[in-house]
N, C-alpha and C positions, 0 to 999 in steps of 0.2 A: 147159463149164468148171466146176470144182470151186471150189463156193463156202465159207466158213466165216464165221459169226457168231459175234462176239466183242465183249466188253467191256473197257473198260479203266477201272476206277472208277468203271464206270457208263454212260459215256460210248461207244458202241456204234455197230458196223460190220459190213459186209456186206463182207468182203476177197476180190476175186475172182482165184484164179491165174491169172492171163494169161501165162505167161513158154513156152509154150509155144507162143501165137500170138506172143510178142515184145511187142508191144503192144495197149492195148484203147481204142480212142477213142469212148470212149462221148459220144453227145449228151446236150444239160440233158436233152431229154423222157427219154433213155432211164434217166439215175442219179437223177432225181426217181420213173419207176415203184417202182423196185429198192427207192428210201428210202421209199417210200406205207408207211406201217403200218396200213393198213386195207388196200388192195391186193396191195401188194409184198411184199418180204422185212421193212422197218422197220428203219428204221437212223436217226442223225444221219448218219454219210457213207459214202457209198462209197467204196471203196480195191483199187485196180485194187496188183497185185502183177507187175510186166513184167520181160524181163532189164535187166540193168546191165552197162556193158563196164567201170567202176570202182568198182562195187559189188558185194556179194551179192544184189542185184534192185533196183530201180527202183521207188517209190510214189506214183501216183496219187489224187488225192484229190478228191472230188466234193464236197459240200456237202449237205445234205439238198433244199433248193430246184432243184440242180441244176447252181448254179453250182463250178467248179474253184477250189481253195483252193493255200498253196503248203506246208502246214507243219498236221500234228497230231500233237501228241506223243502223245496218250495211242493212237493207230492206230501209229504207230512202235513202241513196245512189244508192241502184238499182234503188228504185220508182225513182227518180231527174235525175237519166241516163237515162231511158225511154224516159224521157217527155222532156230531154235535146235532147233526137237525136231526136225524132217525131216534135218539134216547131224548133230547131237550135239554140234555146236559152243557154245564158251561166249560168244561174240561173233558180232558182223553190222553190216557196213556194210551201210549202205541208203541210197541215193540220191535225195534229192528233189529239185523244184522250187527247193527255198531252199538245196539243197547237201546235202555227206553227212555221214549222221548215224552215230554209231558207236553200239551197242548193247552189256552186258554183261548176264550172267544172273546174279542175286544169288542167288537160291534159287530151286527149281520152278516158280512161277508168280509173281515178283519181275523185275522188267527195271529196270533203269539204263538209259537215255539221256543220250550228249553231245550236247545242244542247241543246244549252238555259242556264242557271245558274242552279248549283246544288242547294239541297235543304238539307238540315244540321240539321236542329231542328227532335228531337226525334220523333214528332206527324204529321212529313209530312214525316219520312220514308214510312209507321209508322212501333213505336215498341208499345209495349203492357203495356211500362211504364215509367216516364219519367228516362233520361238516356246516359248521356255523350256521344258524337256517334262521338267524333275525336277517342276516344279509349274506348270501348264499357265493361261492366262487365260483359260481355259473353264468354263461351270458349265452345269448344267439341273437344274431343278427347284431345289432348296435345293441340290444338291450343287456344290462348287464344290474347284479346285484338284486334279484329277488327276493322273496321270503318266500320260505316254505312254511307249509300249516296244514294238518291232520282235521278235518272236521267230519270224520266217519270216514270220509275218504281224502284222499290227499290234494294235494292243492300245493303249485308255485304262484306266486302274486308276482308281475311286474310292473314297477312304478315308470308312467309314459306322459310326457307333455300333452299328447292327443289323441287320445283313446282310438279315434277316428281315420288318423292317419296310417295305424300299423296294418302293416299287411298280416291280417291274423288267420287267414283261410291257407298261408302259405307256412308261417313260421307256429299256429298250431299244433297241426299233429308231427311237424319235426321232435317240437319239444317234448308233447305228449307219447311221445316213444324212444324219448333220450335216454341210454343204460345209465343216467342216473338215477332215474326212477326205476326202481324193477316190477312196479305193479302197476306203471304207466302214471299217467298222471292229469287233474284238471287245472288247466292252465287260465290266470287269470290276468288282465289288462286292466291296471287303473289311473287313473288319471286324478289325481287329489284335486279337487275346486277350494278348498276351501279346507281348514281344522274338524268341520261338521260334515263335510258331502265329499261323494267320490263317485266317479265316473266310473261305470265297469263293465266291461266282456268281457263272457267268458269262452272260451273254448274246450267243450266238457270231452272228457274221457268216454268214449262210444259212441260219442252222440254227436260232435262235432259244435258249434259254434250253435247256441241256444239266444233266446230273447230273453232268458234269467237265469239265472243258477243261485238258490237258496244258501247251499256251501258254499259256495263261491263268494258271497257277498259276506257270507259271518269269516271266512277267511280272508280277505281281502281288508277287512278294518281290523282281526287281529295283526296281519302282516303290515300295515298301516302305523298302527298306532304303536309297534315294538319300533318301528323305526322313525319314531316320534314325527309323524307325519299327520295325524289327528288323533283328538280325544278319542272318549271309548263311547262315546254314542253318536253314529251317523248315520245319515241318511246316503243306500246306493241307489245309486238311478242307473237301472238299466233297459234293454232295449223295448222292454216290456213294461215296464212302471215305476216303481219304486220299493224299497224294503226298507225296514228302520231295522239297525242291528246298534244291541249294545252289549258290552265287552265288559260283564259287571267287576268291577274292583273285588270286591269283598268275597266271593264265592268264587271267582274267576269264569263263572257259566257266559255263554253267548246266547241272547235274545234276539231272537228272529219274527217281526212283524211284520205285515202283507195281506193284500187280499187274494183269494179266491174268485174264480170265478166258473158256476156249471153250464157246460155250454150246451149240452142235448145227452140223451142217457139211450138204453136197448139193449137187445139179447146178443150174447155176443153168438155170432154164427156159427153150426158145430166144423168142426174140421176133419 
């Protein structure tokens, strides 16, 4: 099967076509080799590409660790580049885990994603009880008063003077394995610059501390702007470039804009 490696602001995949087997059930052992970056190919995740009977293909997503994820935006943008240069089409439904996502091509290597509507209520995080999630009775460390936000997968946002200063390799996976969360969780770091921009790391769920996280940044200006902390269109810079997310009023959908980027393609080796 033909594989391709690609990035999306940093944030980097091993996308394998499987649509012509239909589907690829990879095990943890076998998407944890694929992601080894001293062994394998080197990825944060794997993203199986399979047909769709309501979509323009079906995507799977692995985790770096191994574990299956439901929702990454910034692999959604690769996957709708693909299939945007393979057909010449300006659009691509893609079908996930968490439902289907529509895609639009802004310019050559630019991709729009419809995200869908965040999800708000405590028990569609989930947290482990119920519990205010525009400003959360959770802290660790000094930080205190997050948001929580569902965008395919879960997300706590915490608002920090300097994105740069927190020890986030340490108080990460504490949090992303707090029994508040019971399906774990991606933890985010933002730093508001301004009504329009925000500073963000993330610390994903499998995958540890990435150079973007696509959910991560459309959760991060939802959890932002509930706590009247910016508008609903901002630009996040993270370690890897930039995303433009907007949090539309009228529909309440979240738009995710970014580039792409293919960095070399191959067979993937048999196992």
């Amino acid at each position: 099967m033909r594989y391709f490696k690609m990035n999306g602001a940093g944030n980097d995949f091993v996308i394998i076509d499987a649509r012509t087997r239909g589907s690829l059930p990879l095990s943890e052992t076998q998407a944890r080799a694929i992601a080894d970056r001293e062994t394998g190919l080197g990825c944060d995740q794997v993203i199986a590409v399979e047909r769709s009977i309501r979509g323009d293909a079906f995507m799977r997503i692995w985790n770096h660790d191994g574990g299956s994820v439901e929702a990454c935006g910034n692999a959604t943008r690769c996957v709708a580049w693909l299939l945007m240069e393979e057909g010449g089409a300006a659009s691509r439904r893609i079908e996930t885990p968490a439902g289907m996502l529509y895609a639009e091509r802004v310019s050559p290597n630019v991709i729009t994603v419809d995200m869908g509507s965040p999800l708000l209520r405590w028990e569609e995080i989930p947290l482990s009880r119920p519990m205010d999630t525009e400003r959360m009775h959770f802290s660790a460390g000094n930080l205190s008063e997050p948001g929580a936000v569902n965008m395919g997968n879960p997300h706590v946002v915490f608002f920090v003077d300097d994105v740069d200063a927190v020890p986030i390799d340490a108080l990460g996976p504490k949090i992303e394995h707090d029994p508040m969360f019971p399906e774990c969780v991606n933890v985010g770091f933002a730093e508001v610059r301004s009504p329009t921009q925000i500073r963000l790391r993330v610390w994903e769920r499998g995958a540890g501390l990435t150079k973007a996280c696509g959910t991560g940044a459309c959760a991060a200006v939802v959890a932002a702007h509930r706590q009247g902390r910016t508008g609903r269109e901002v630009e996040v810079l993270v370690d890897g470039g930039a995303l433009q997310i907007e949090w539309r009023e009228g529909d309440d959908r979240v738009l995710m804009t970014g580039p792409v980027e293919l960095e070399h393609s191959g067979e993937l080796p048999a196992t």
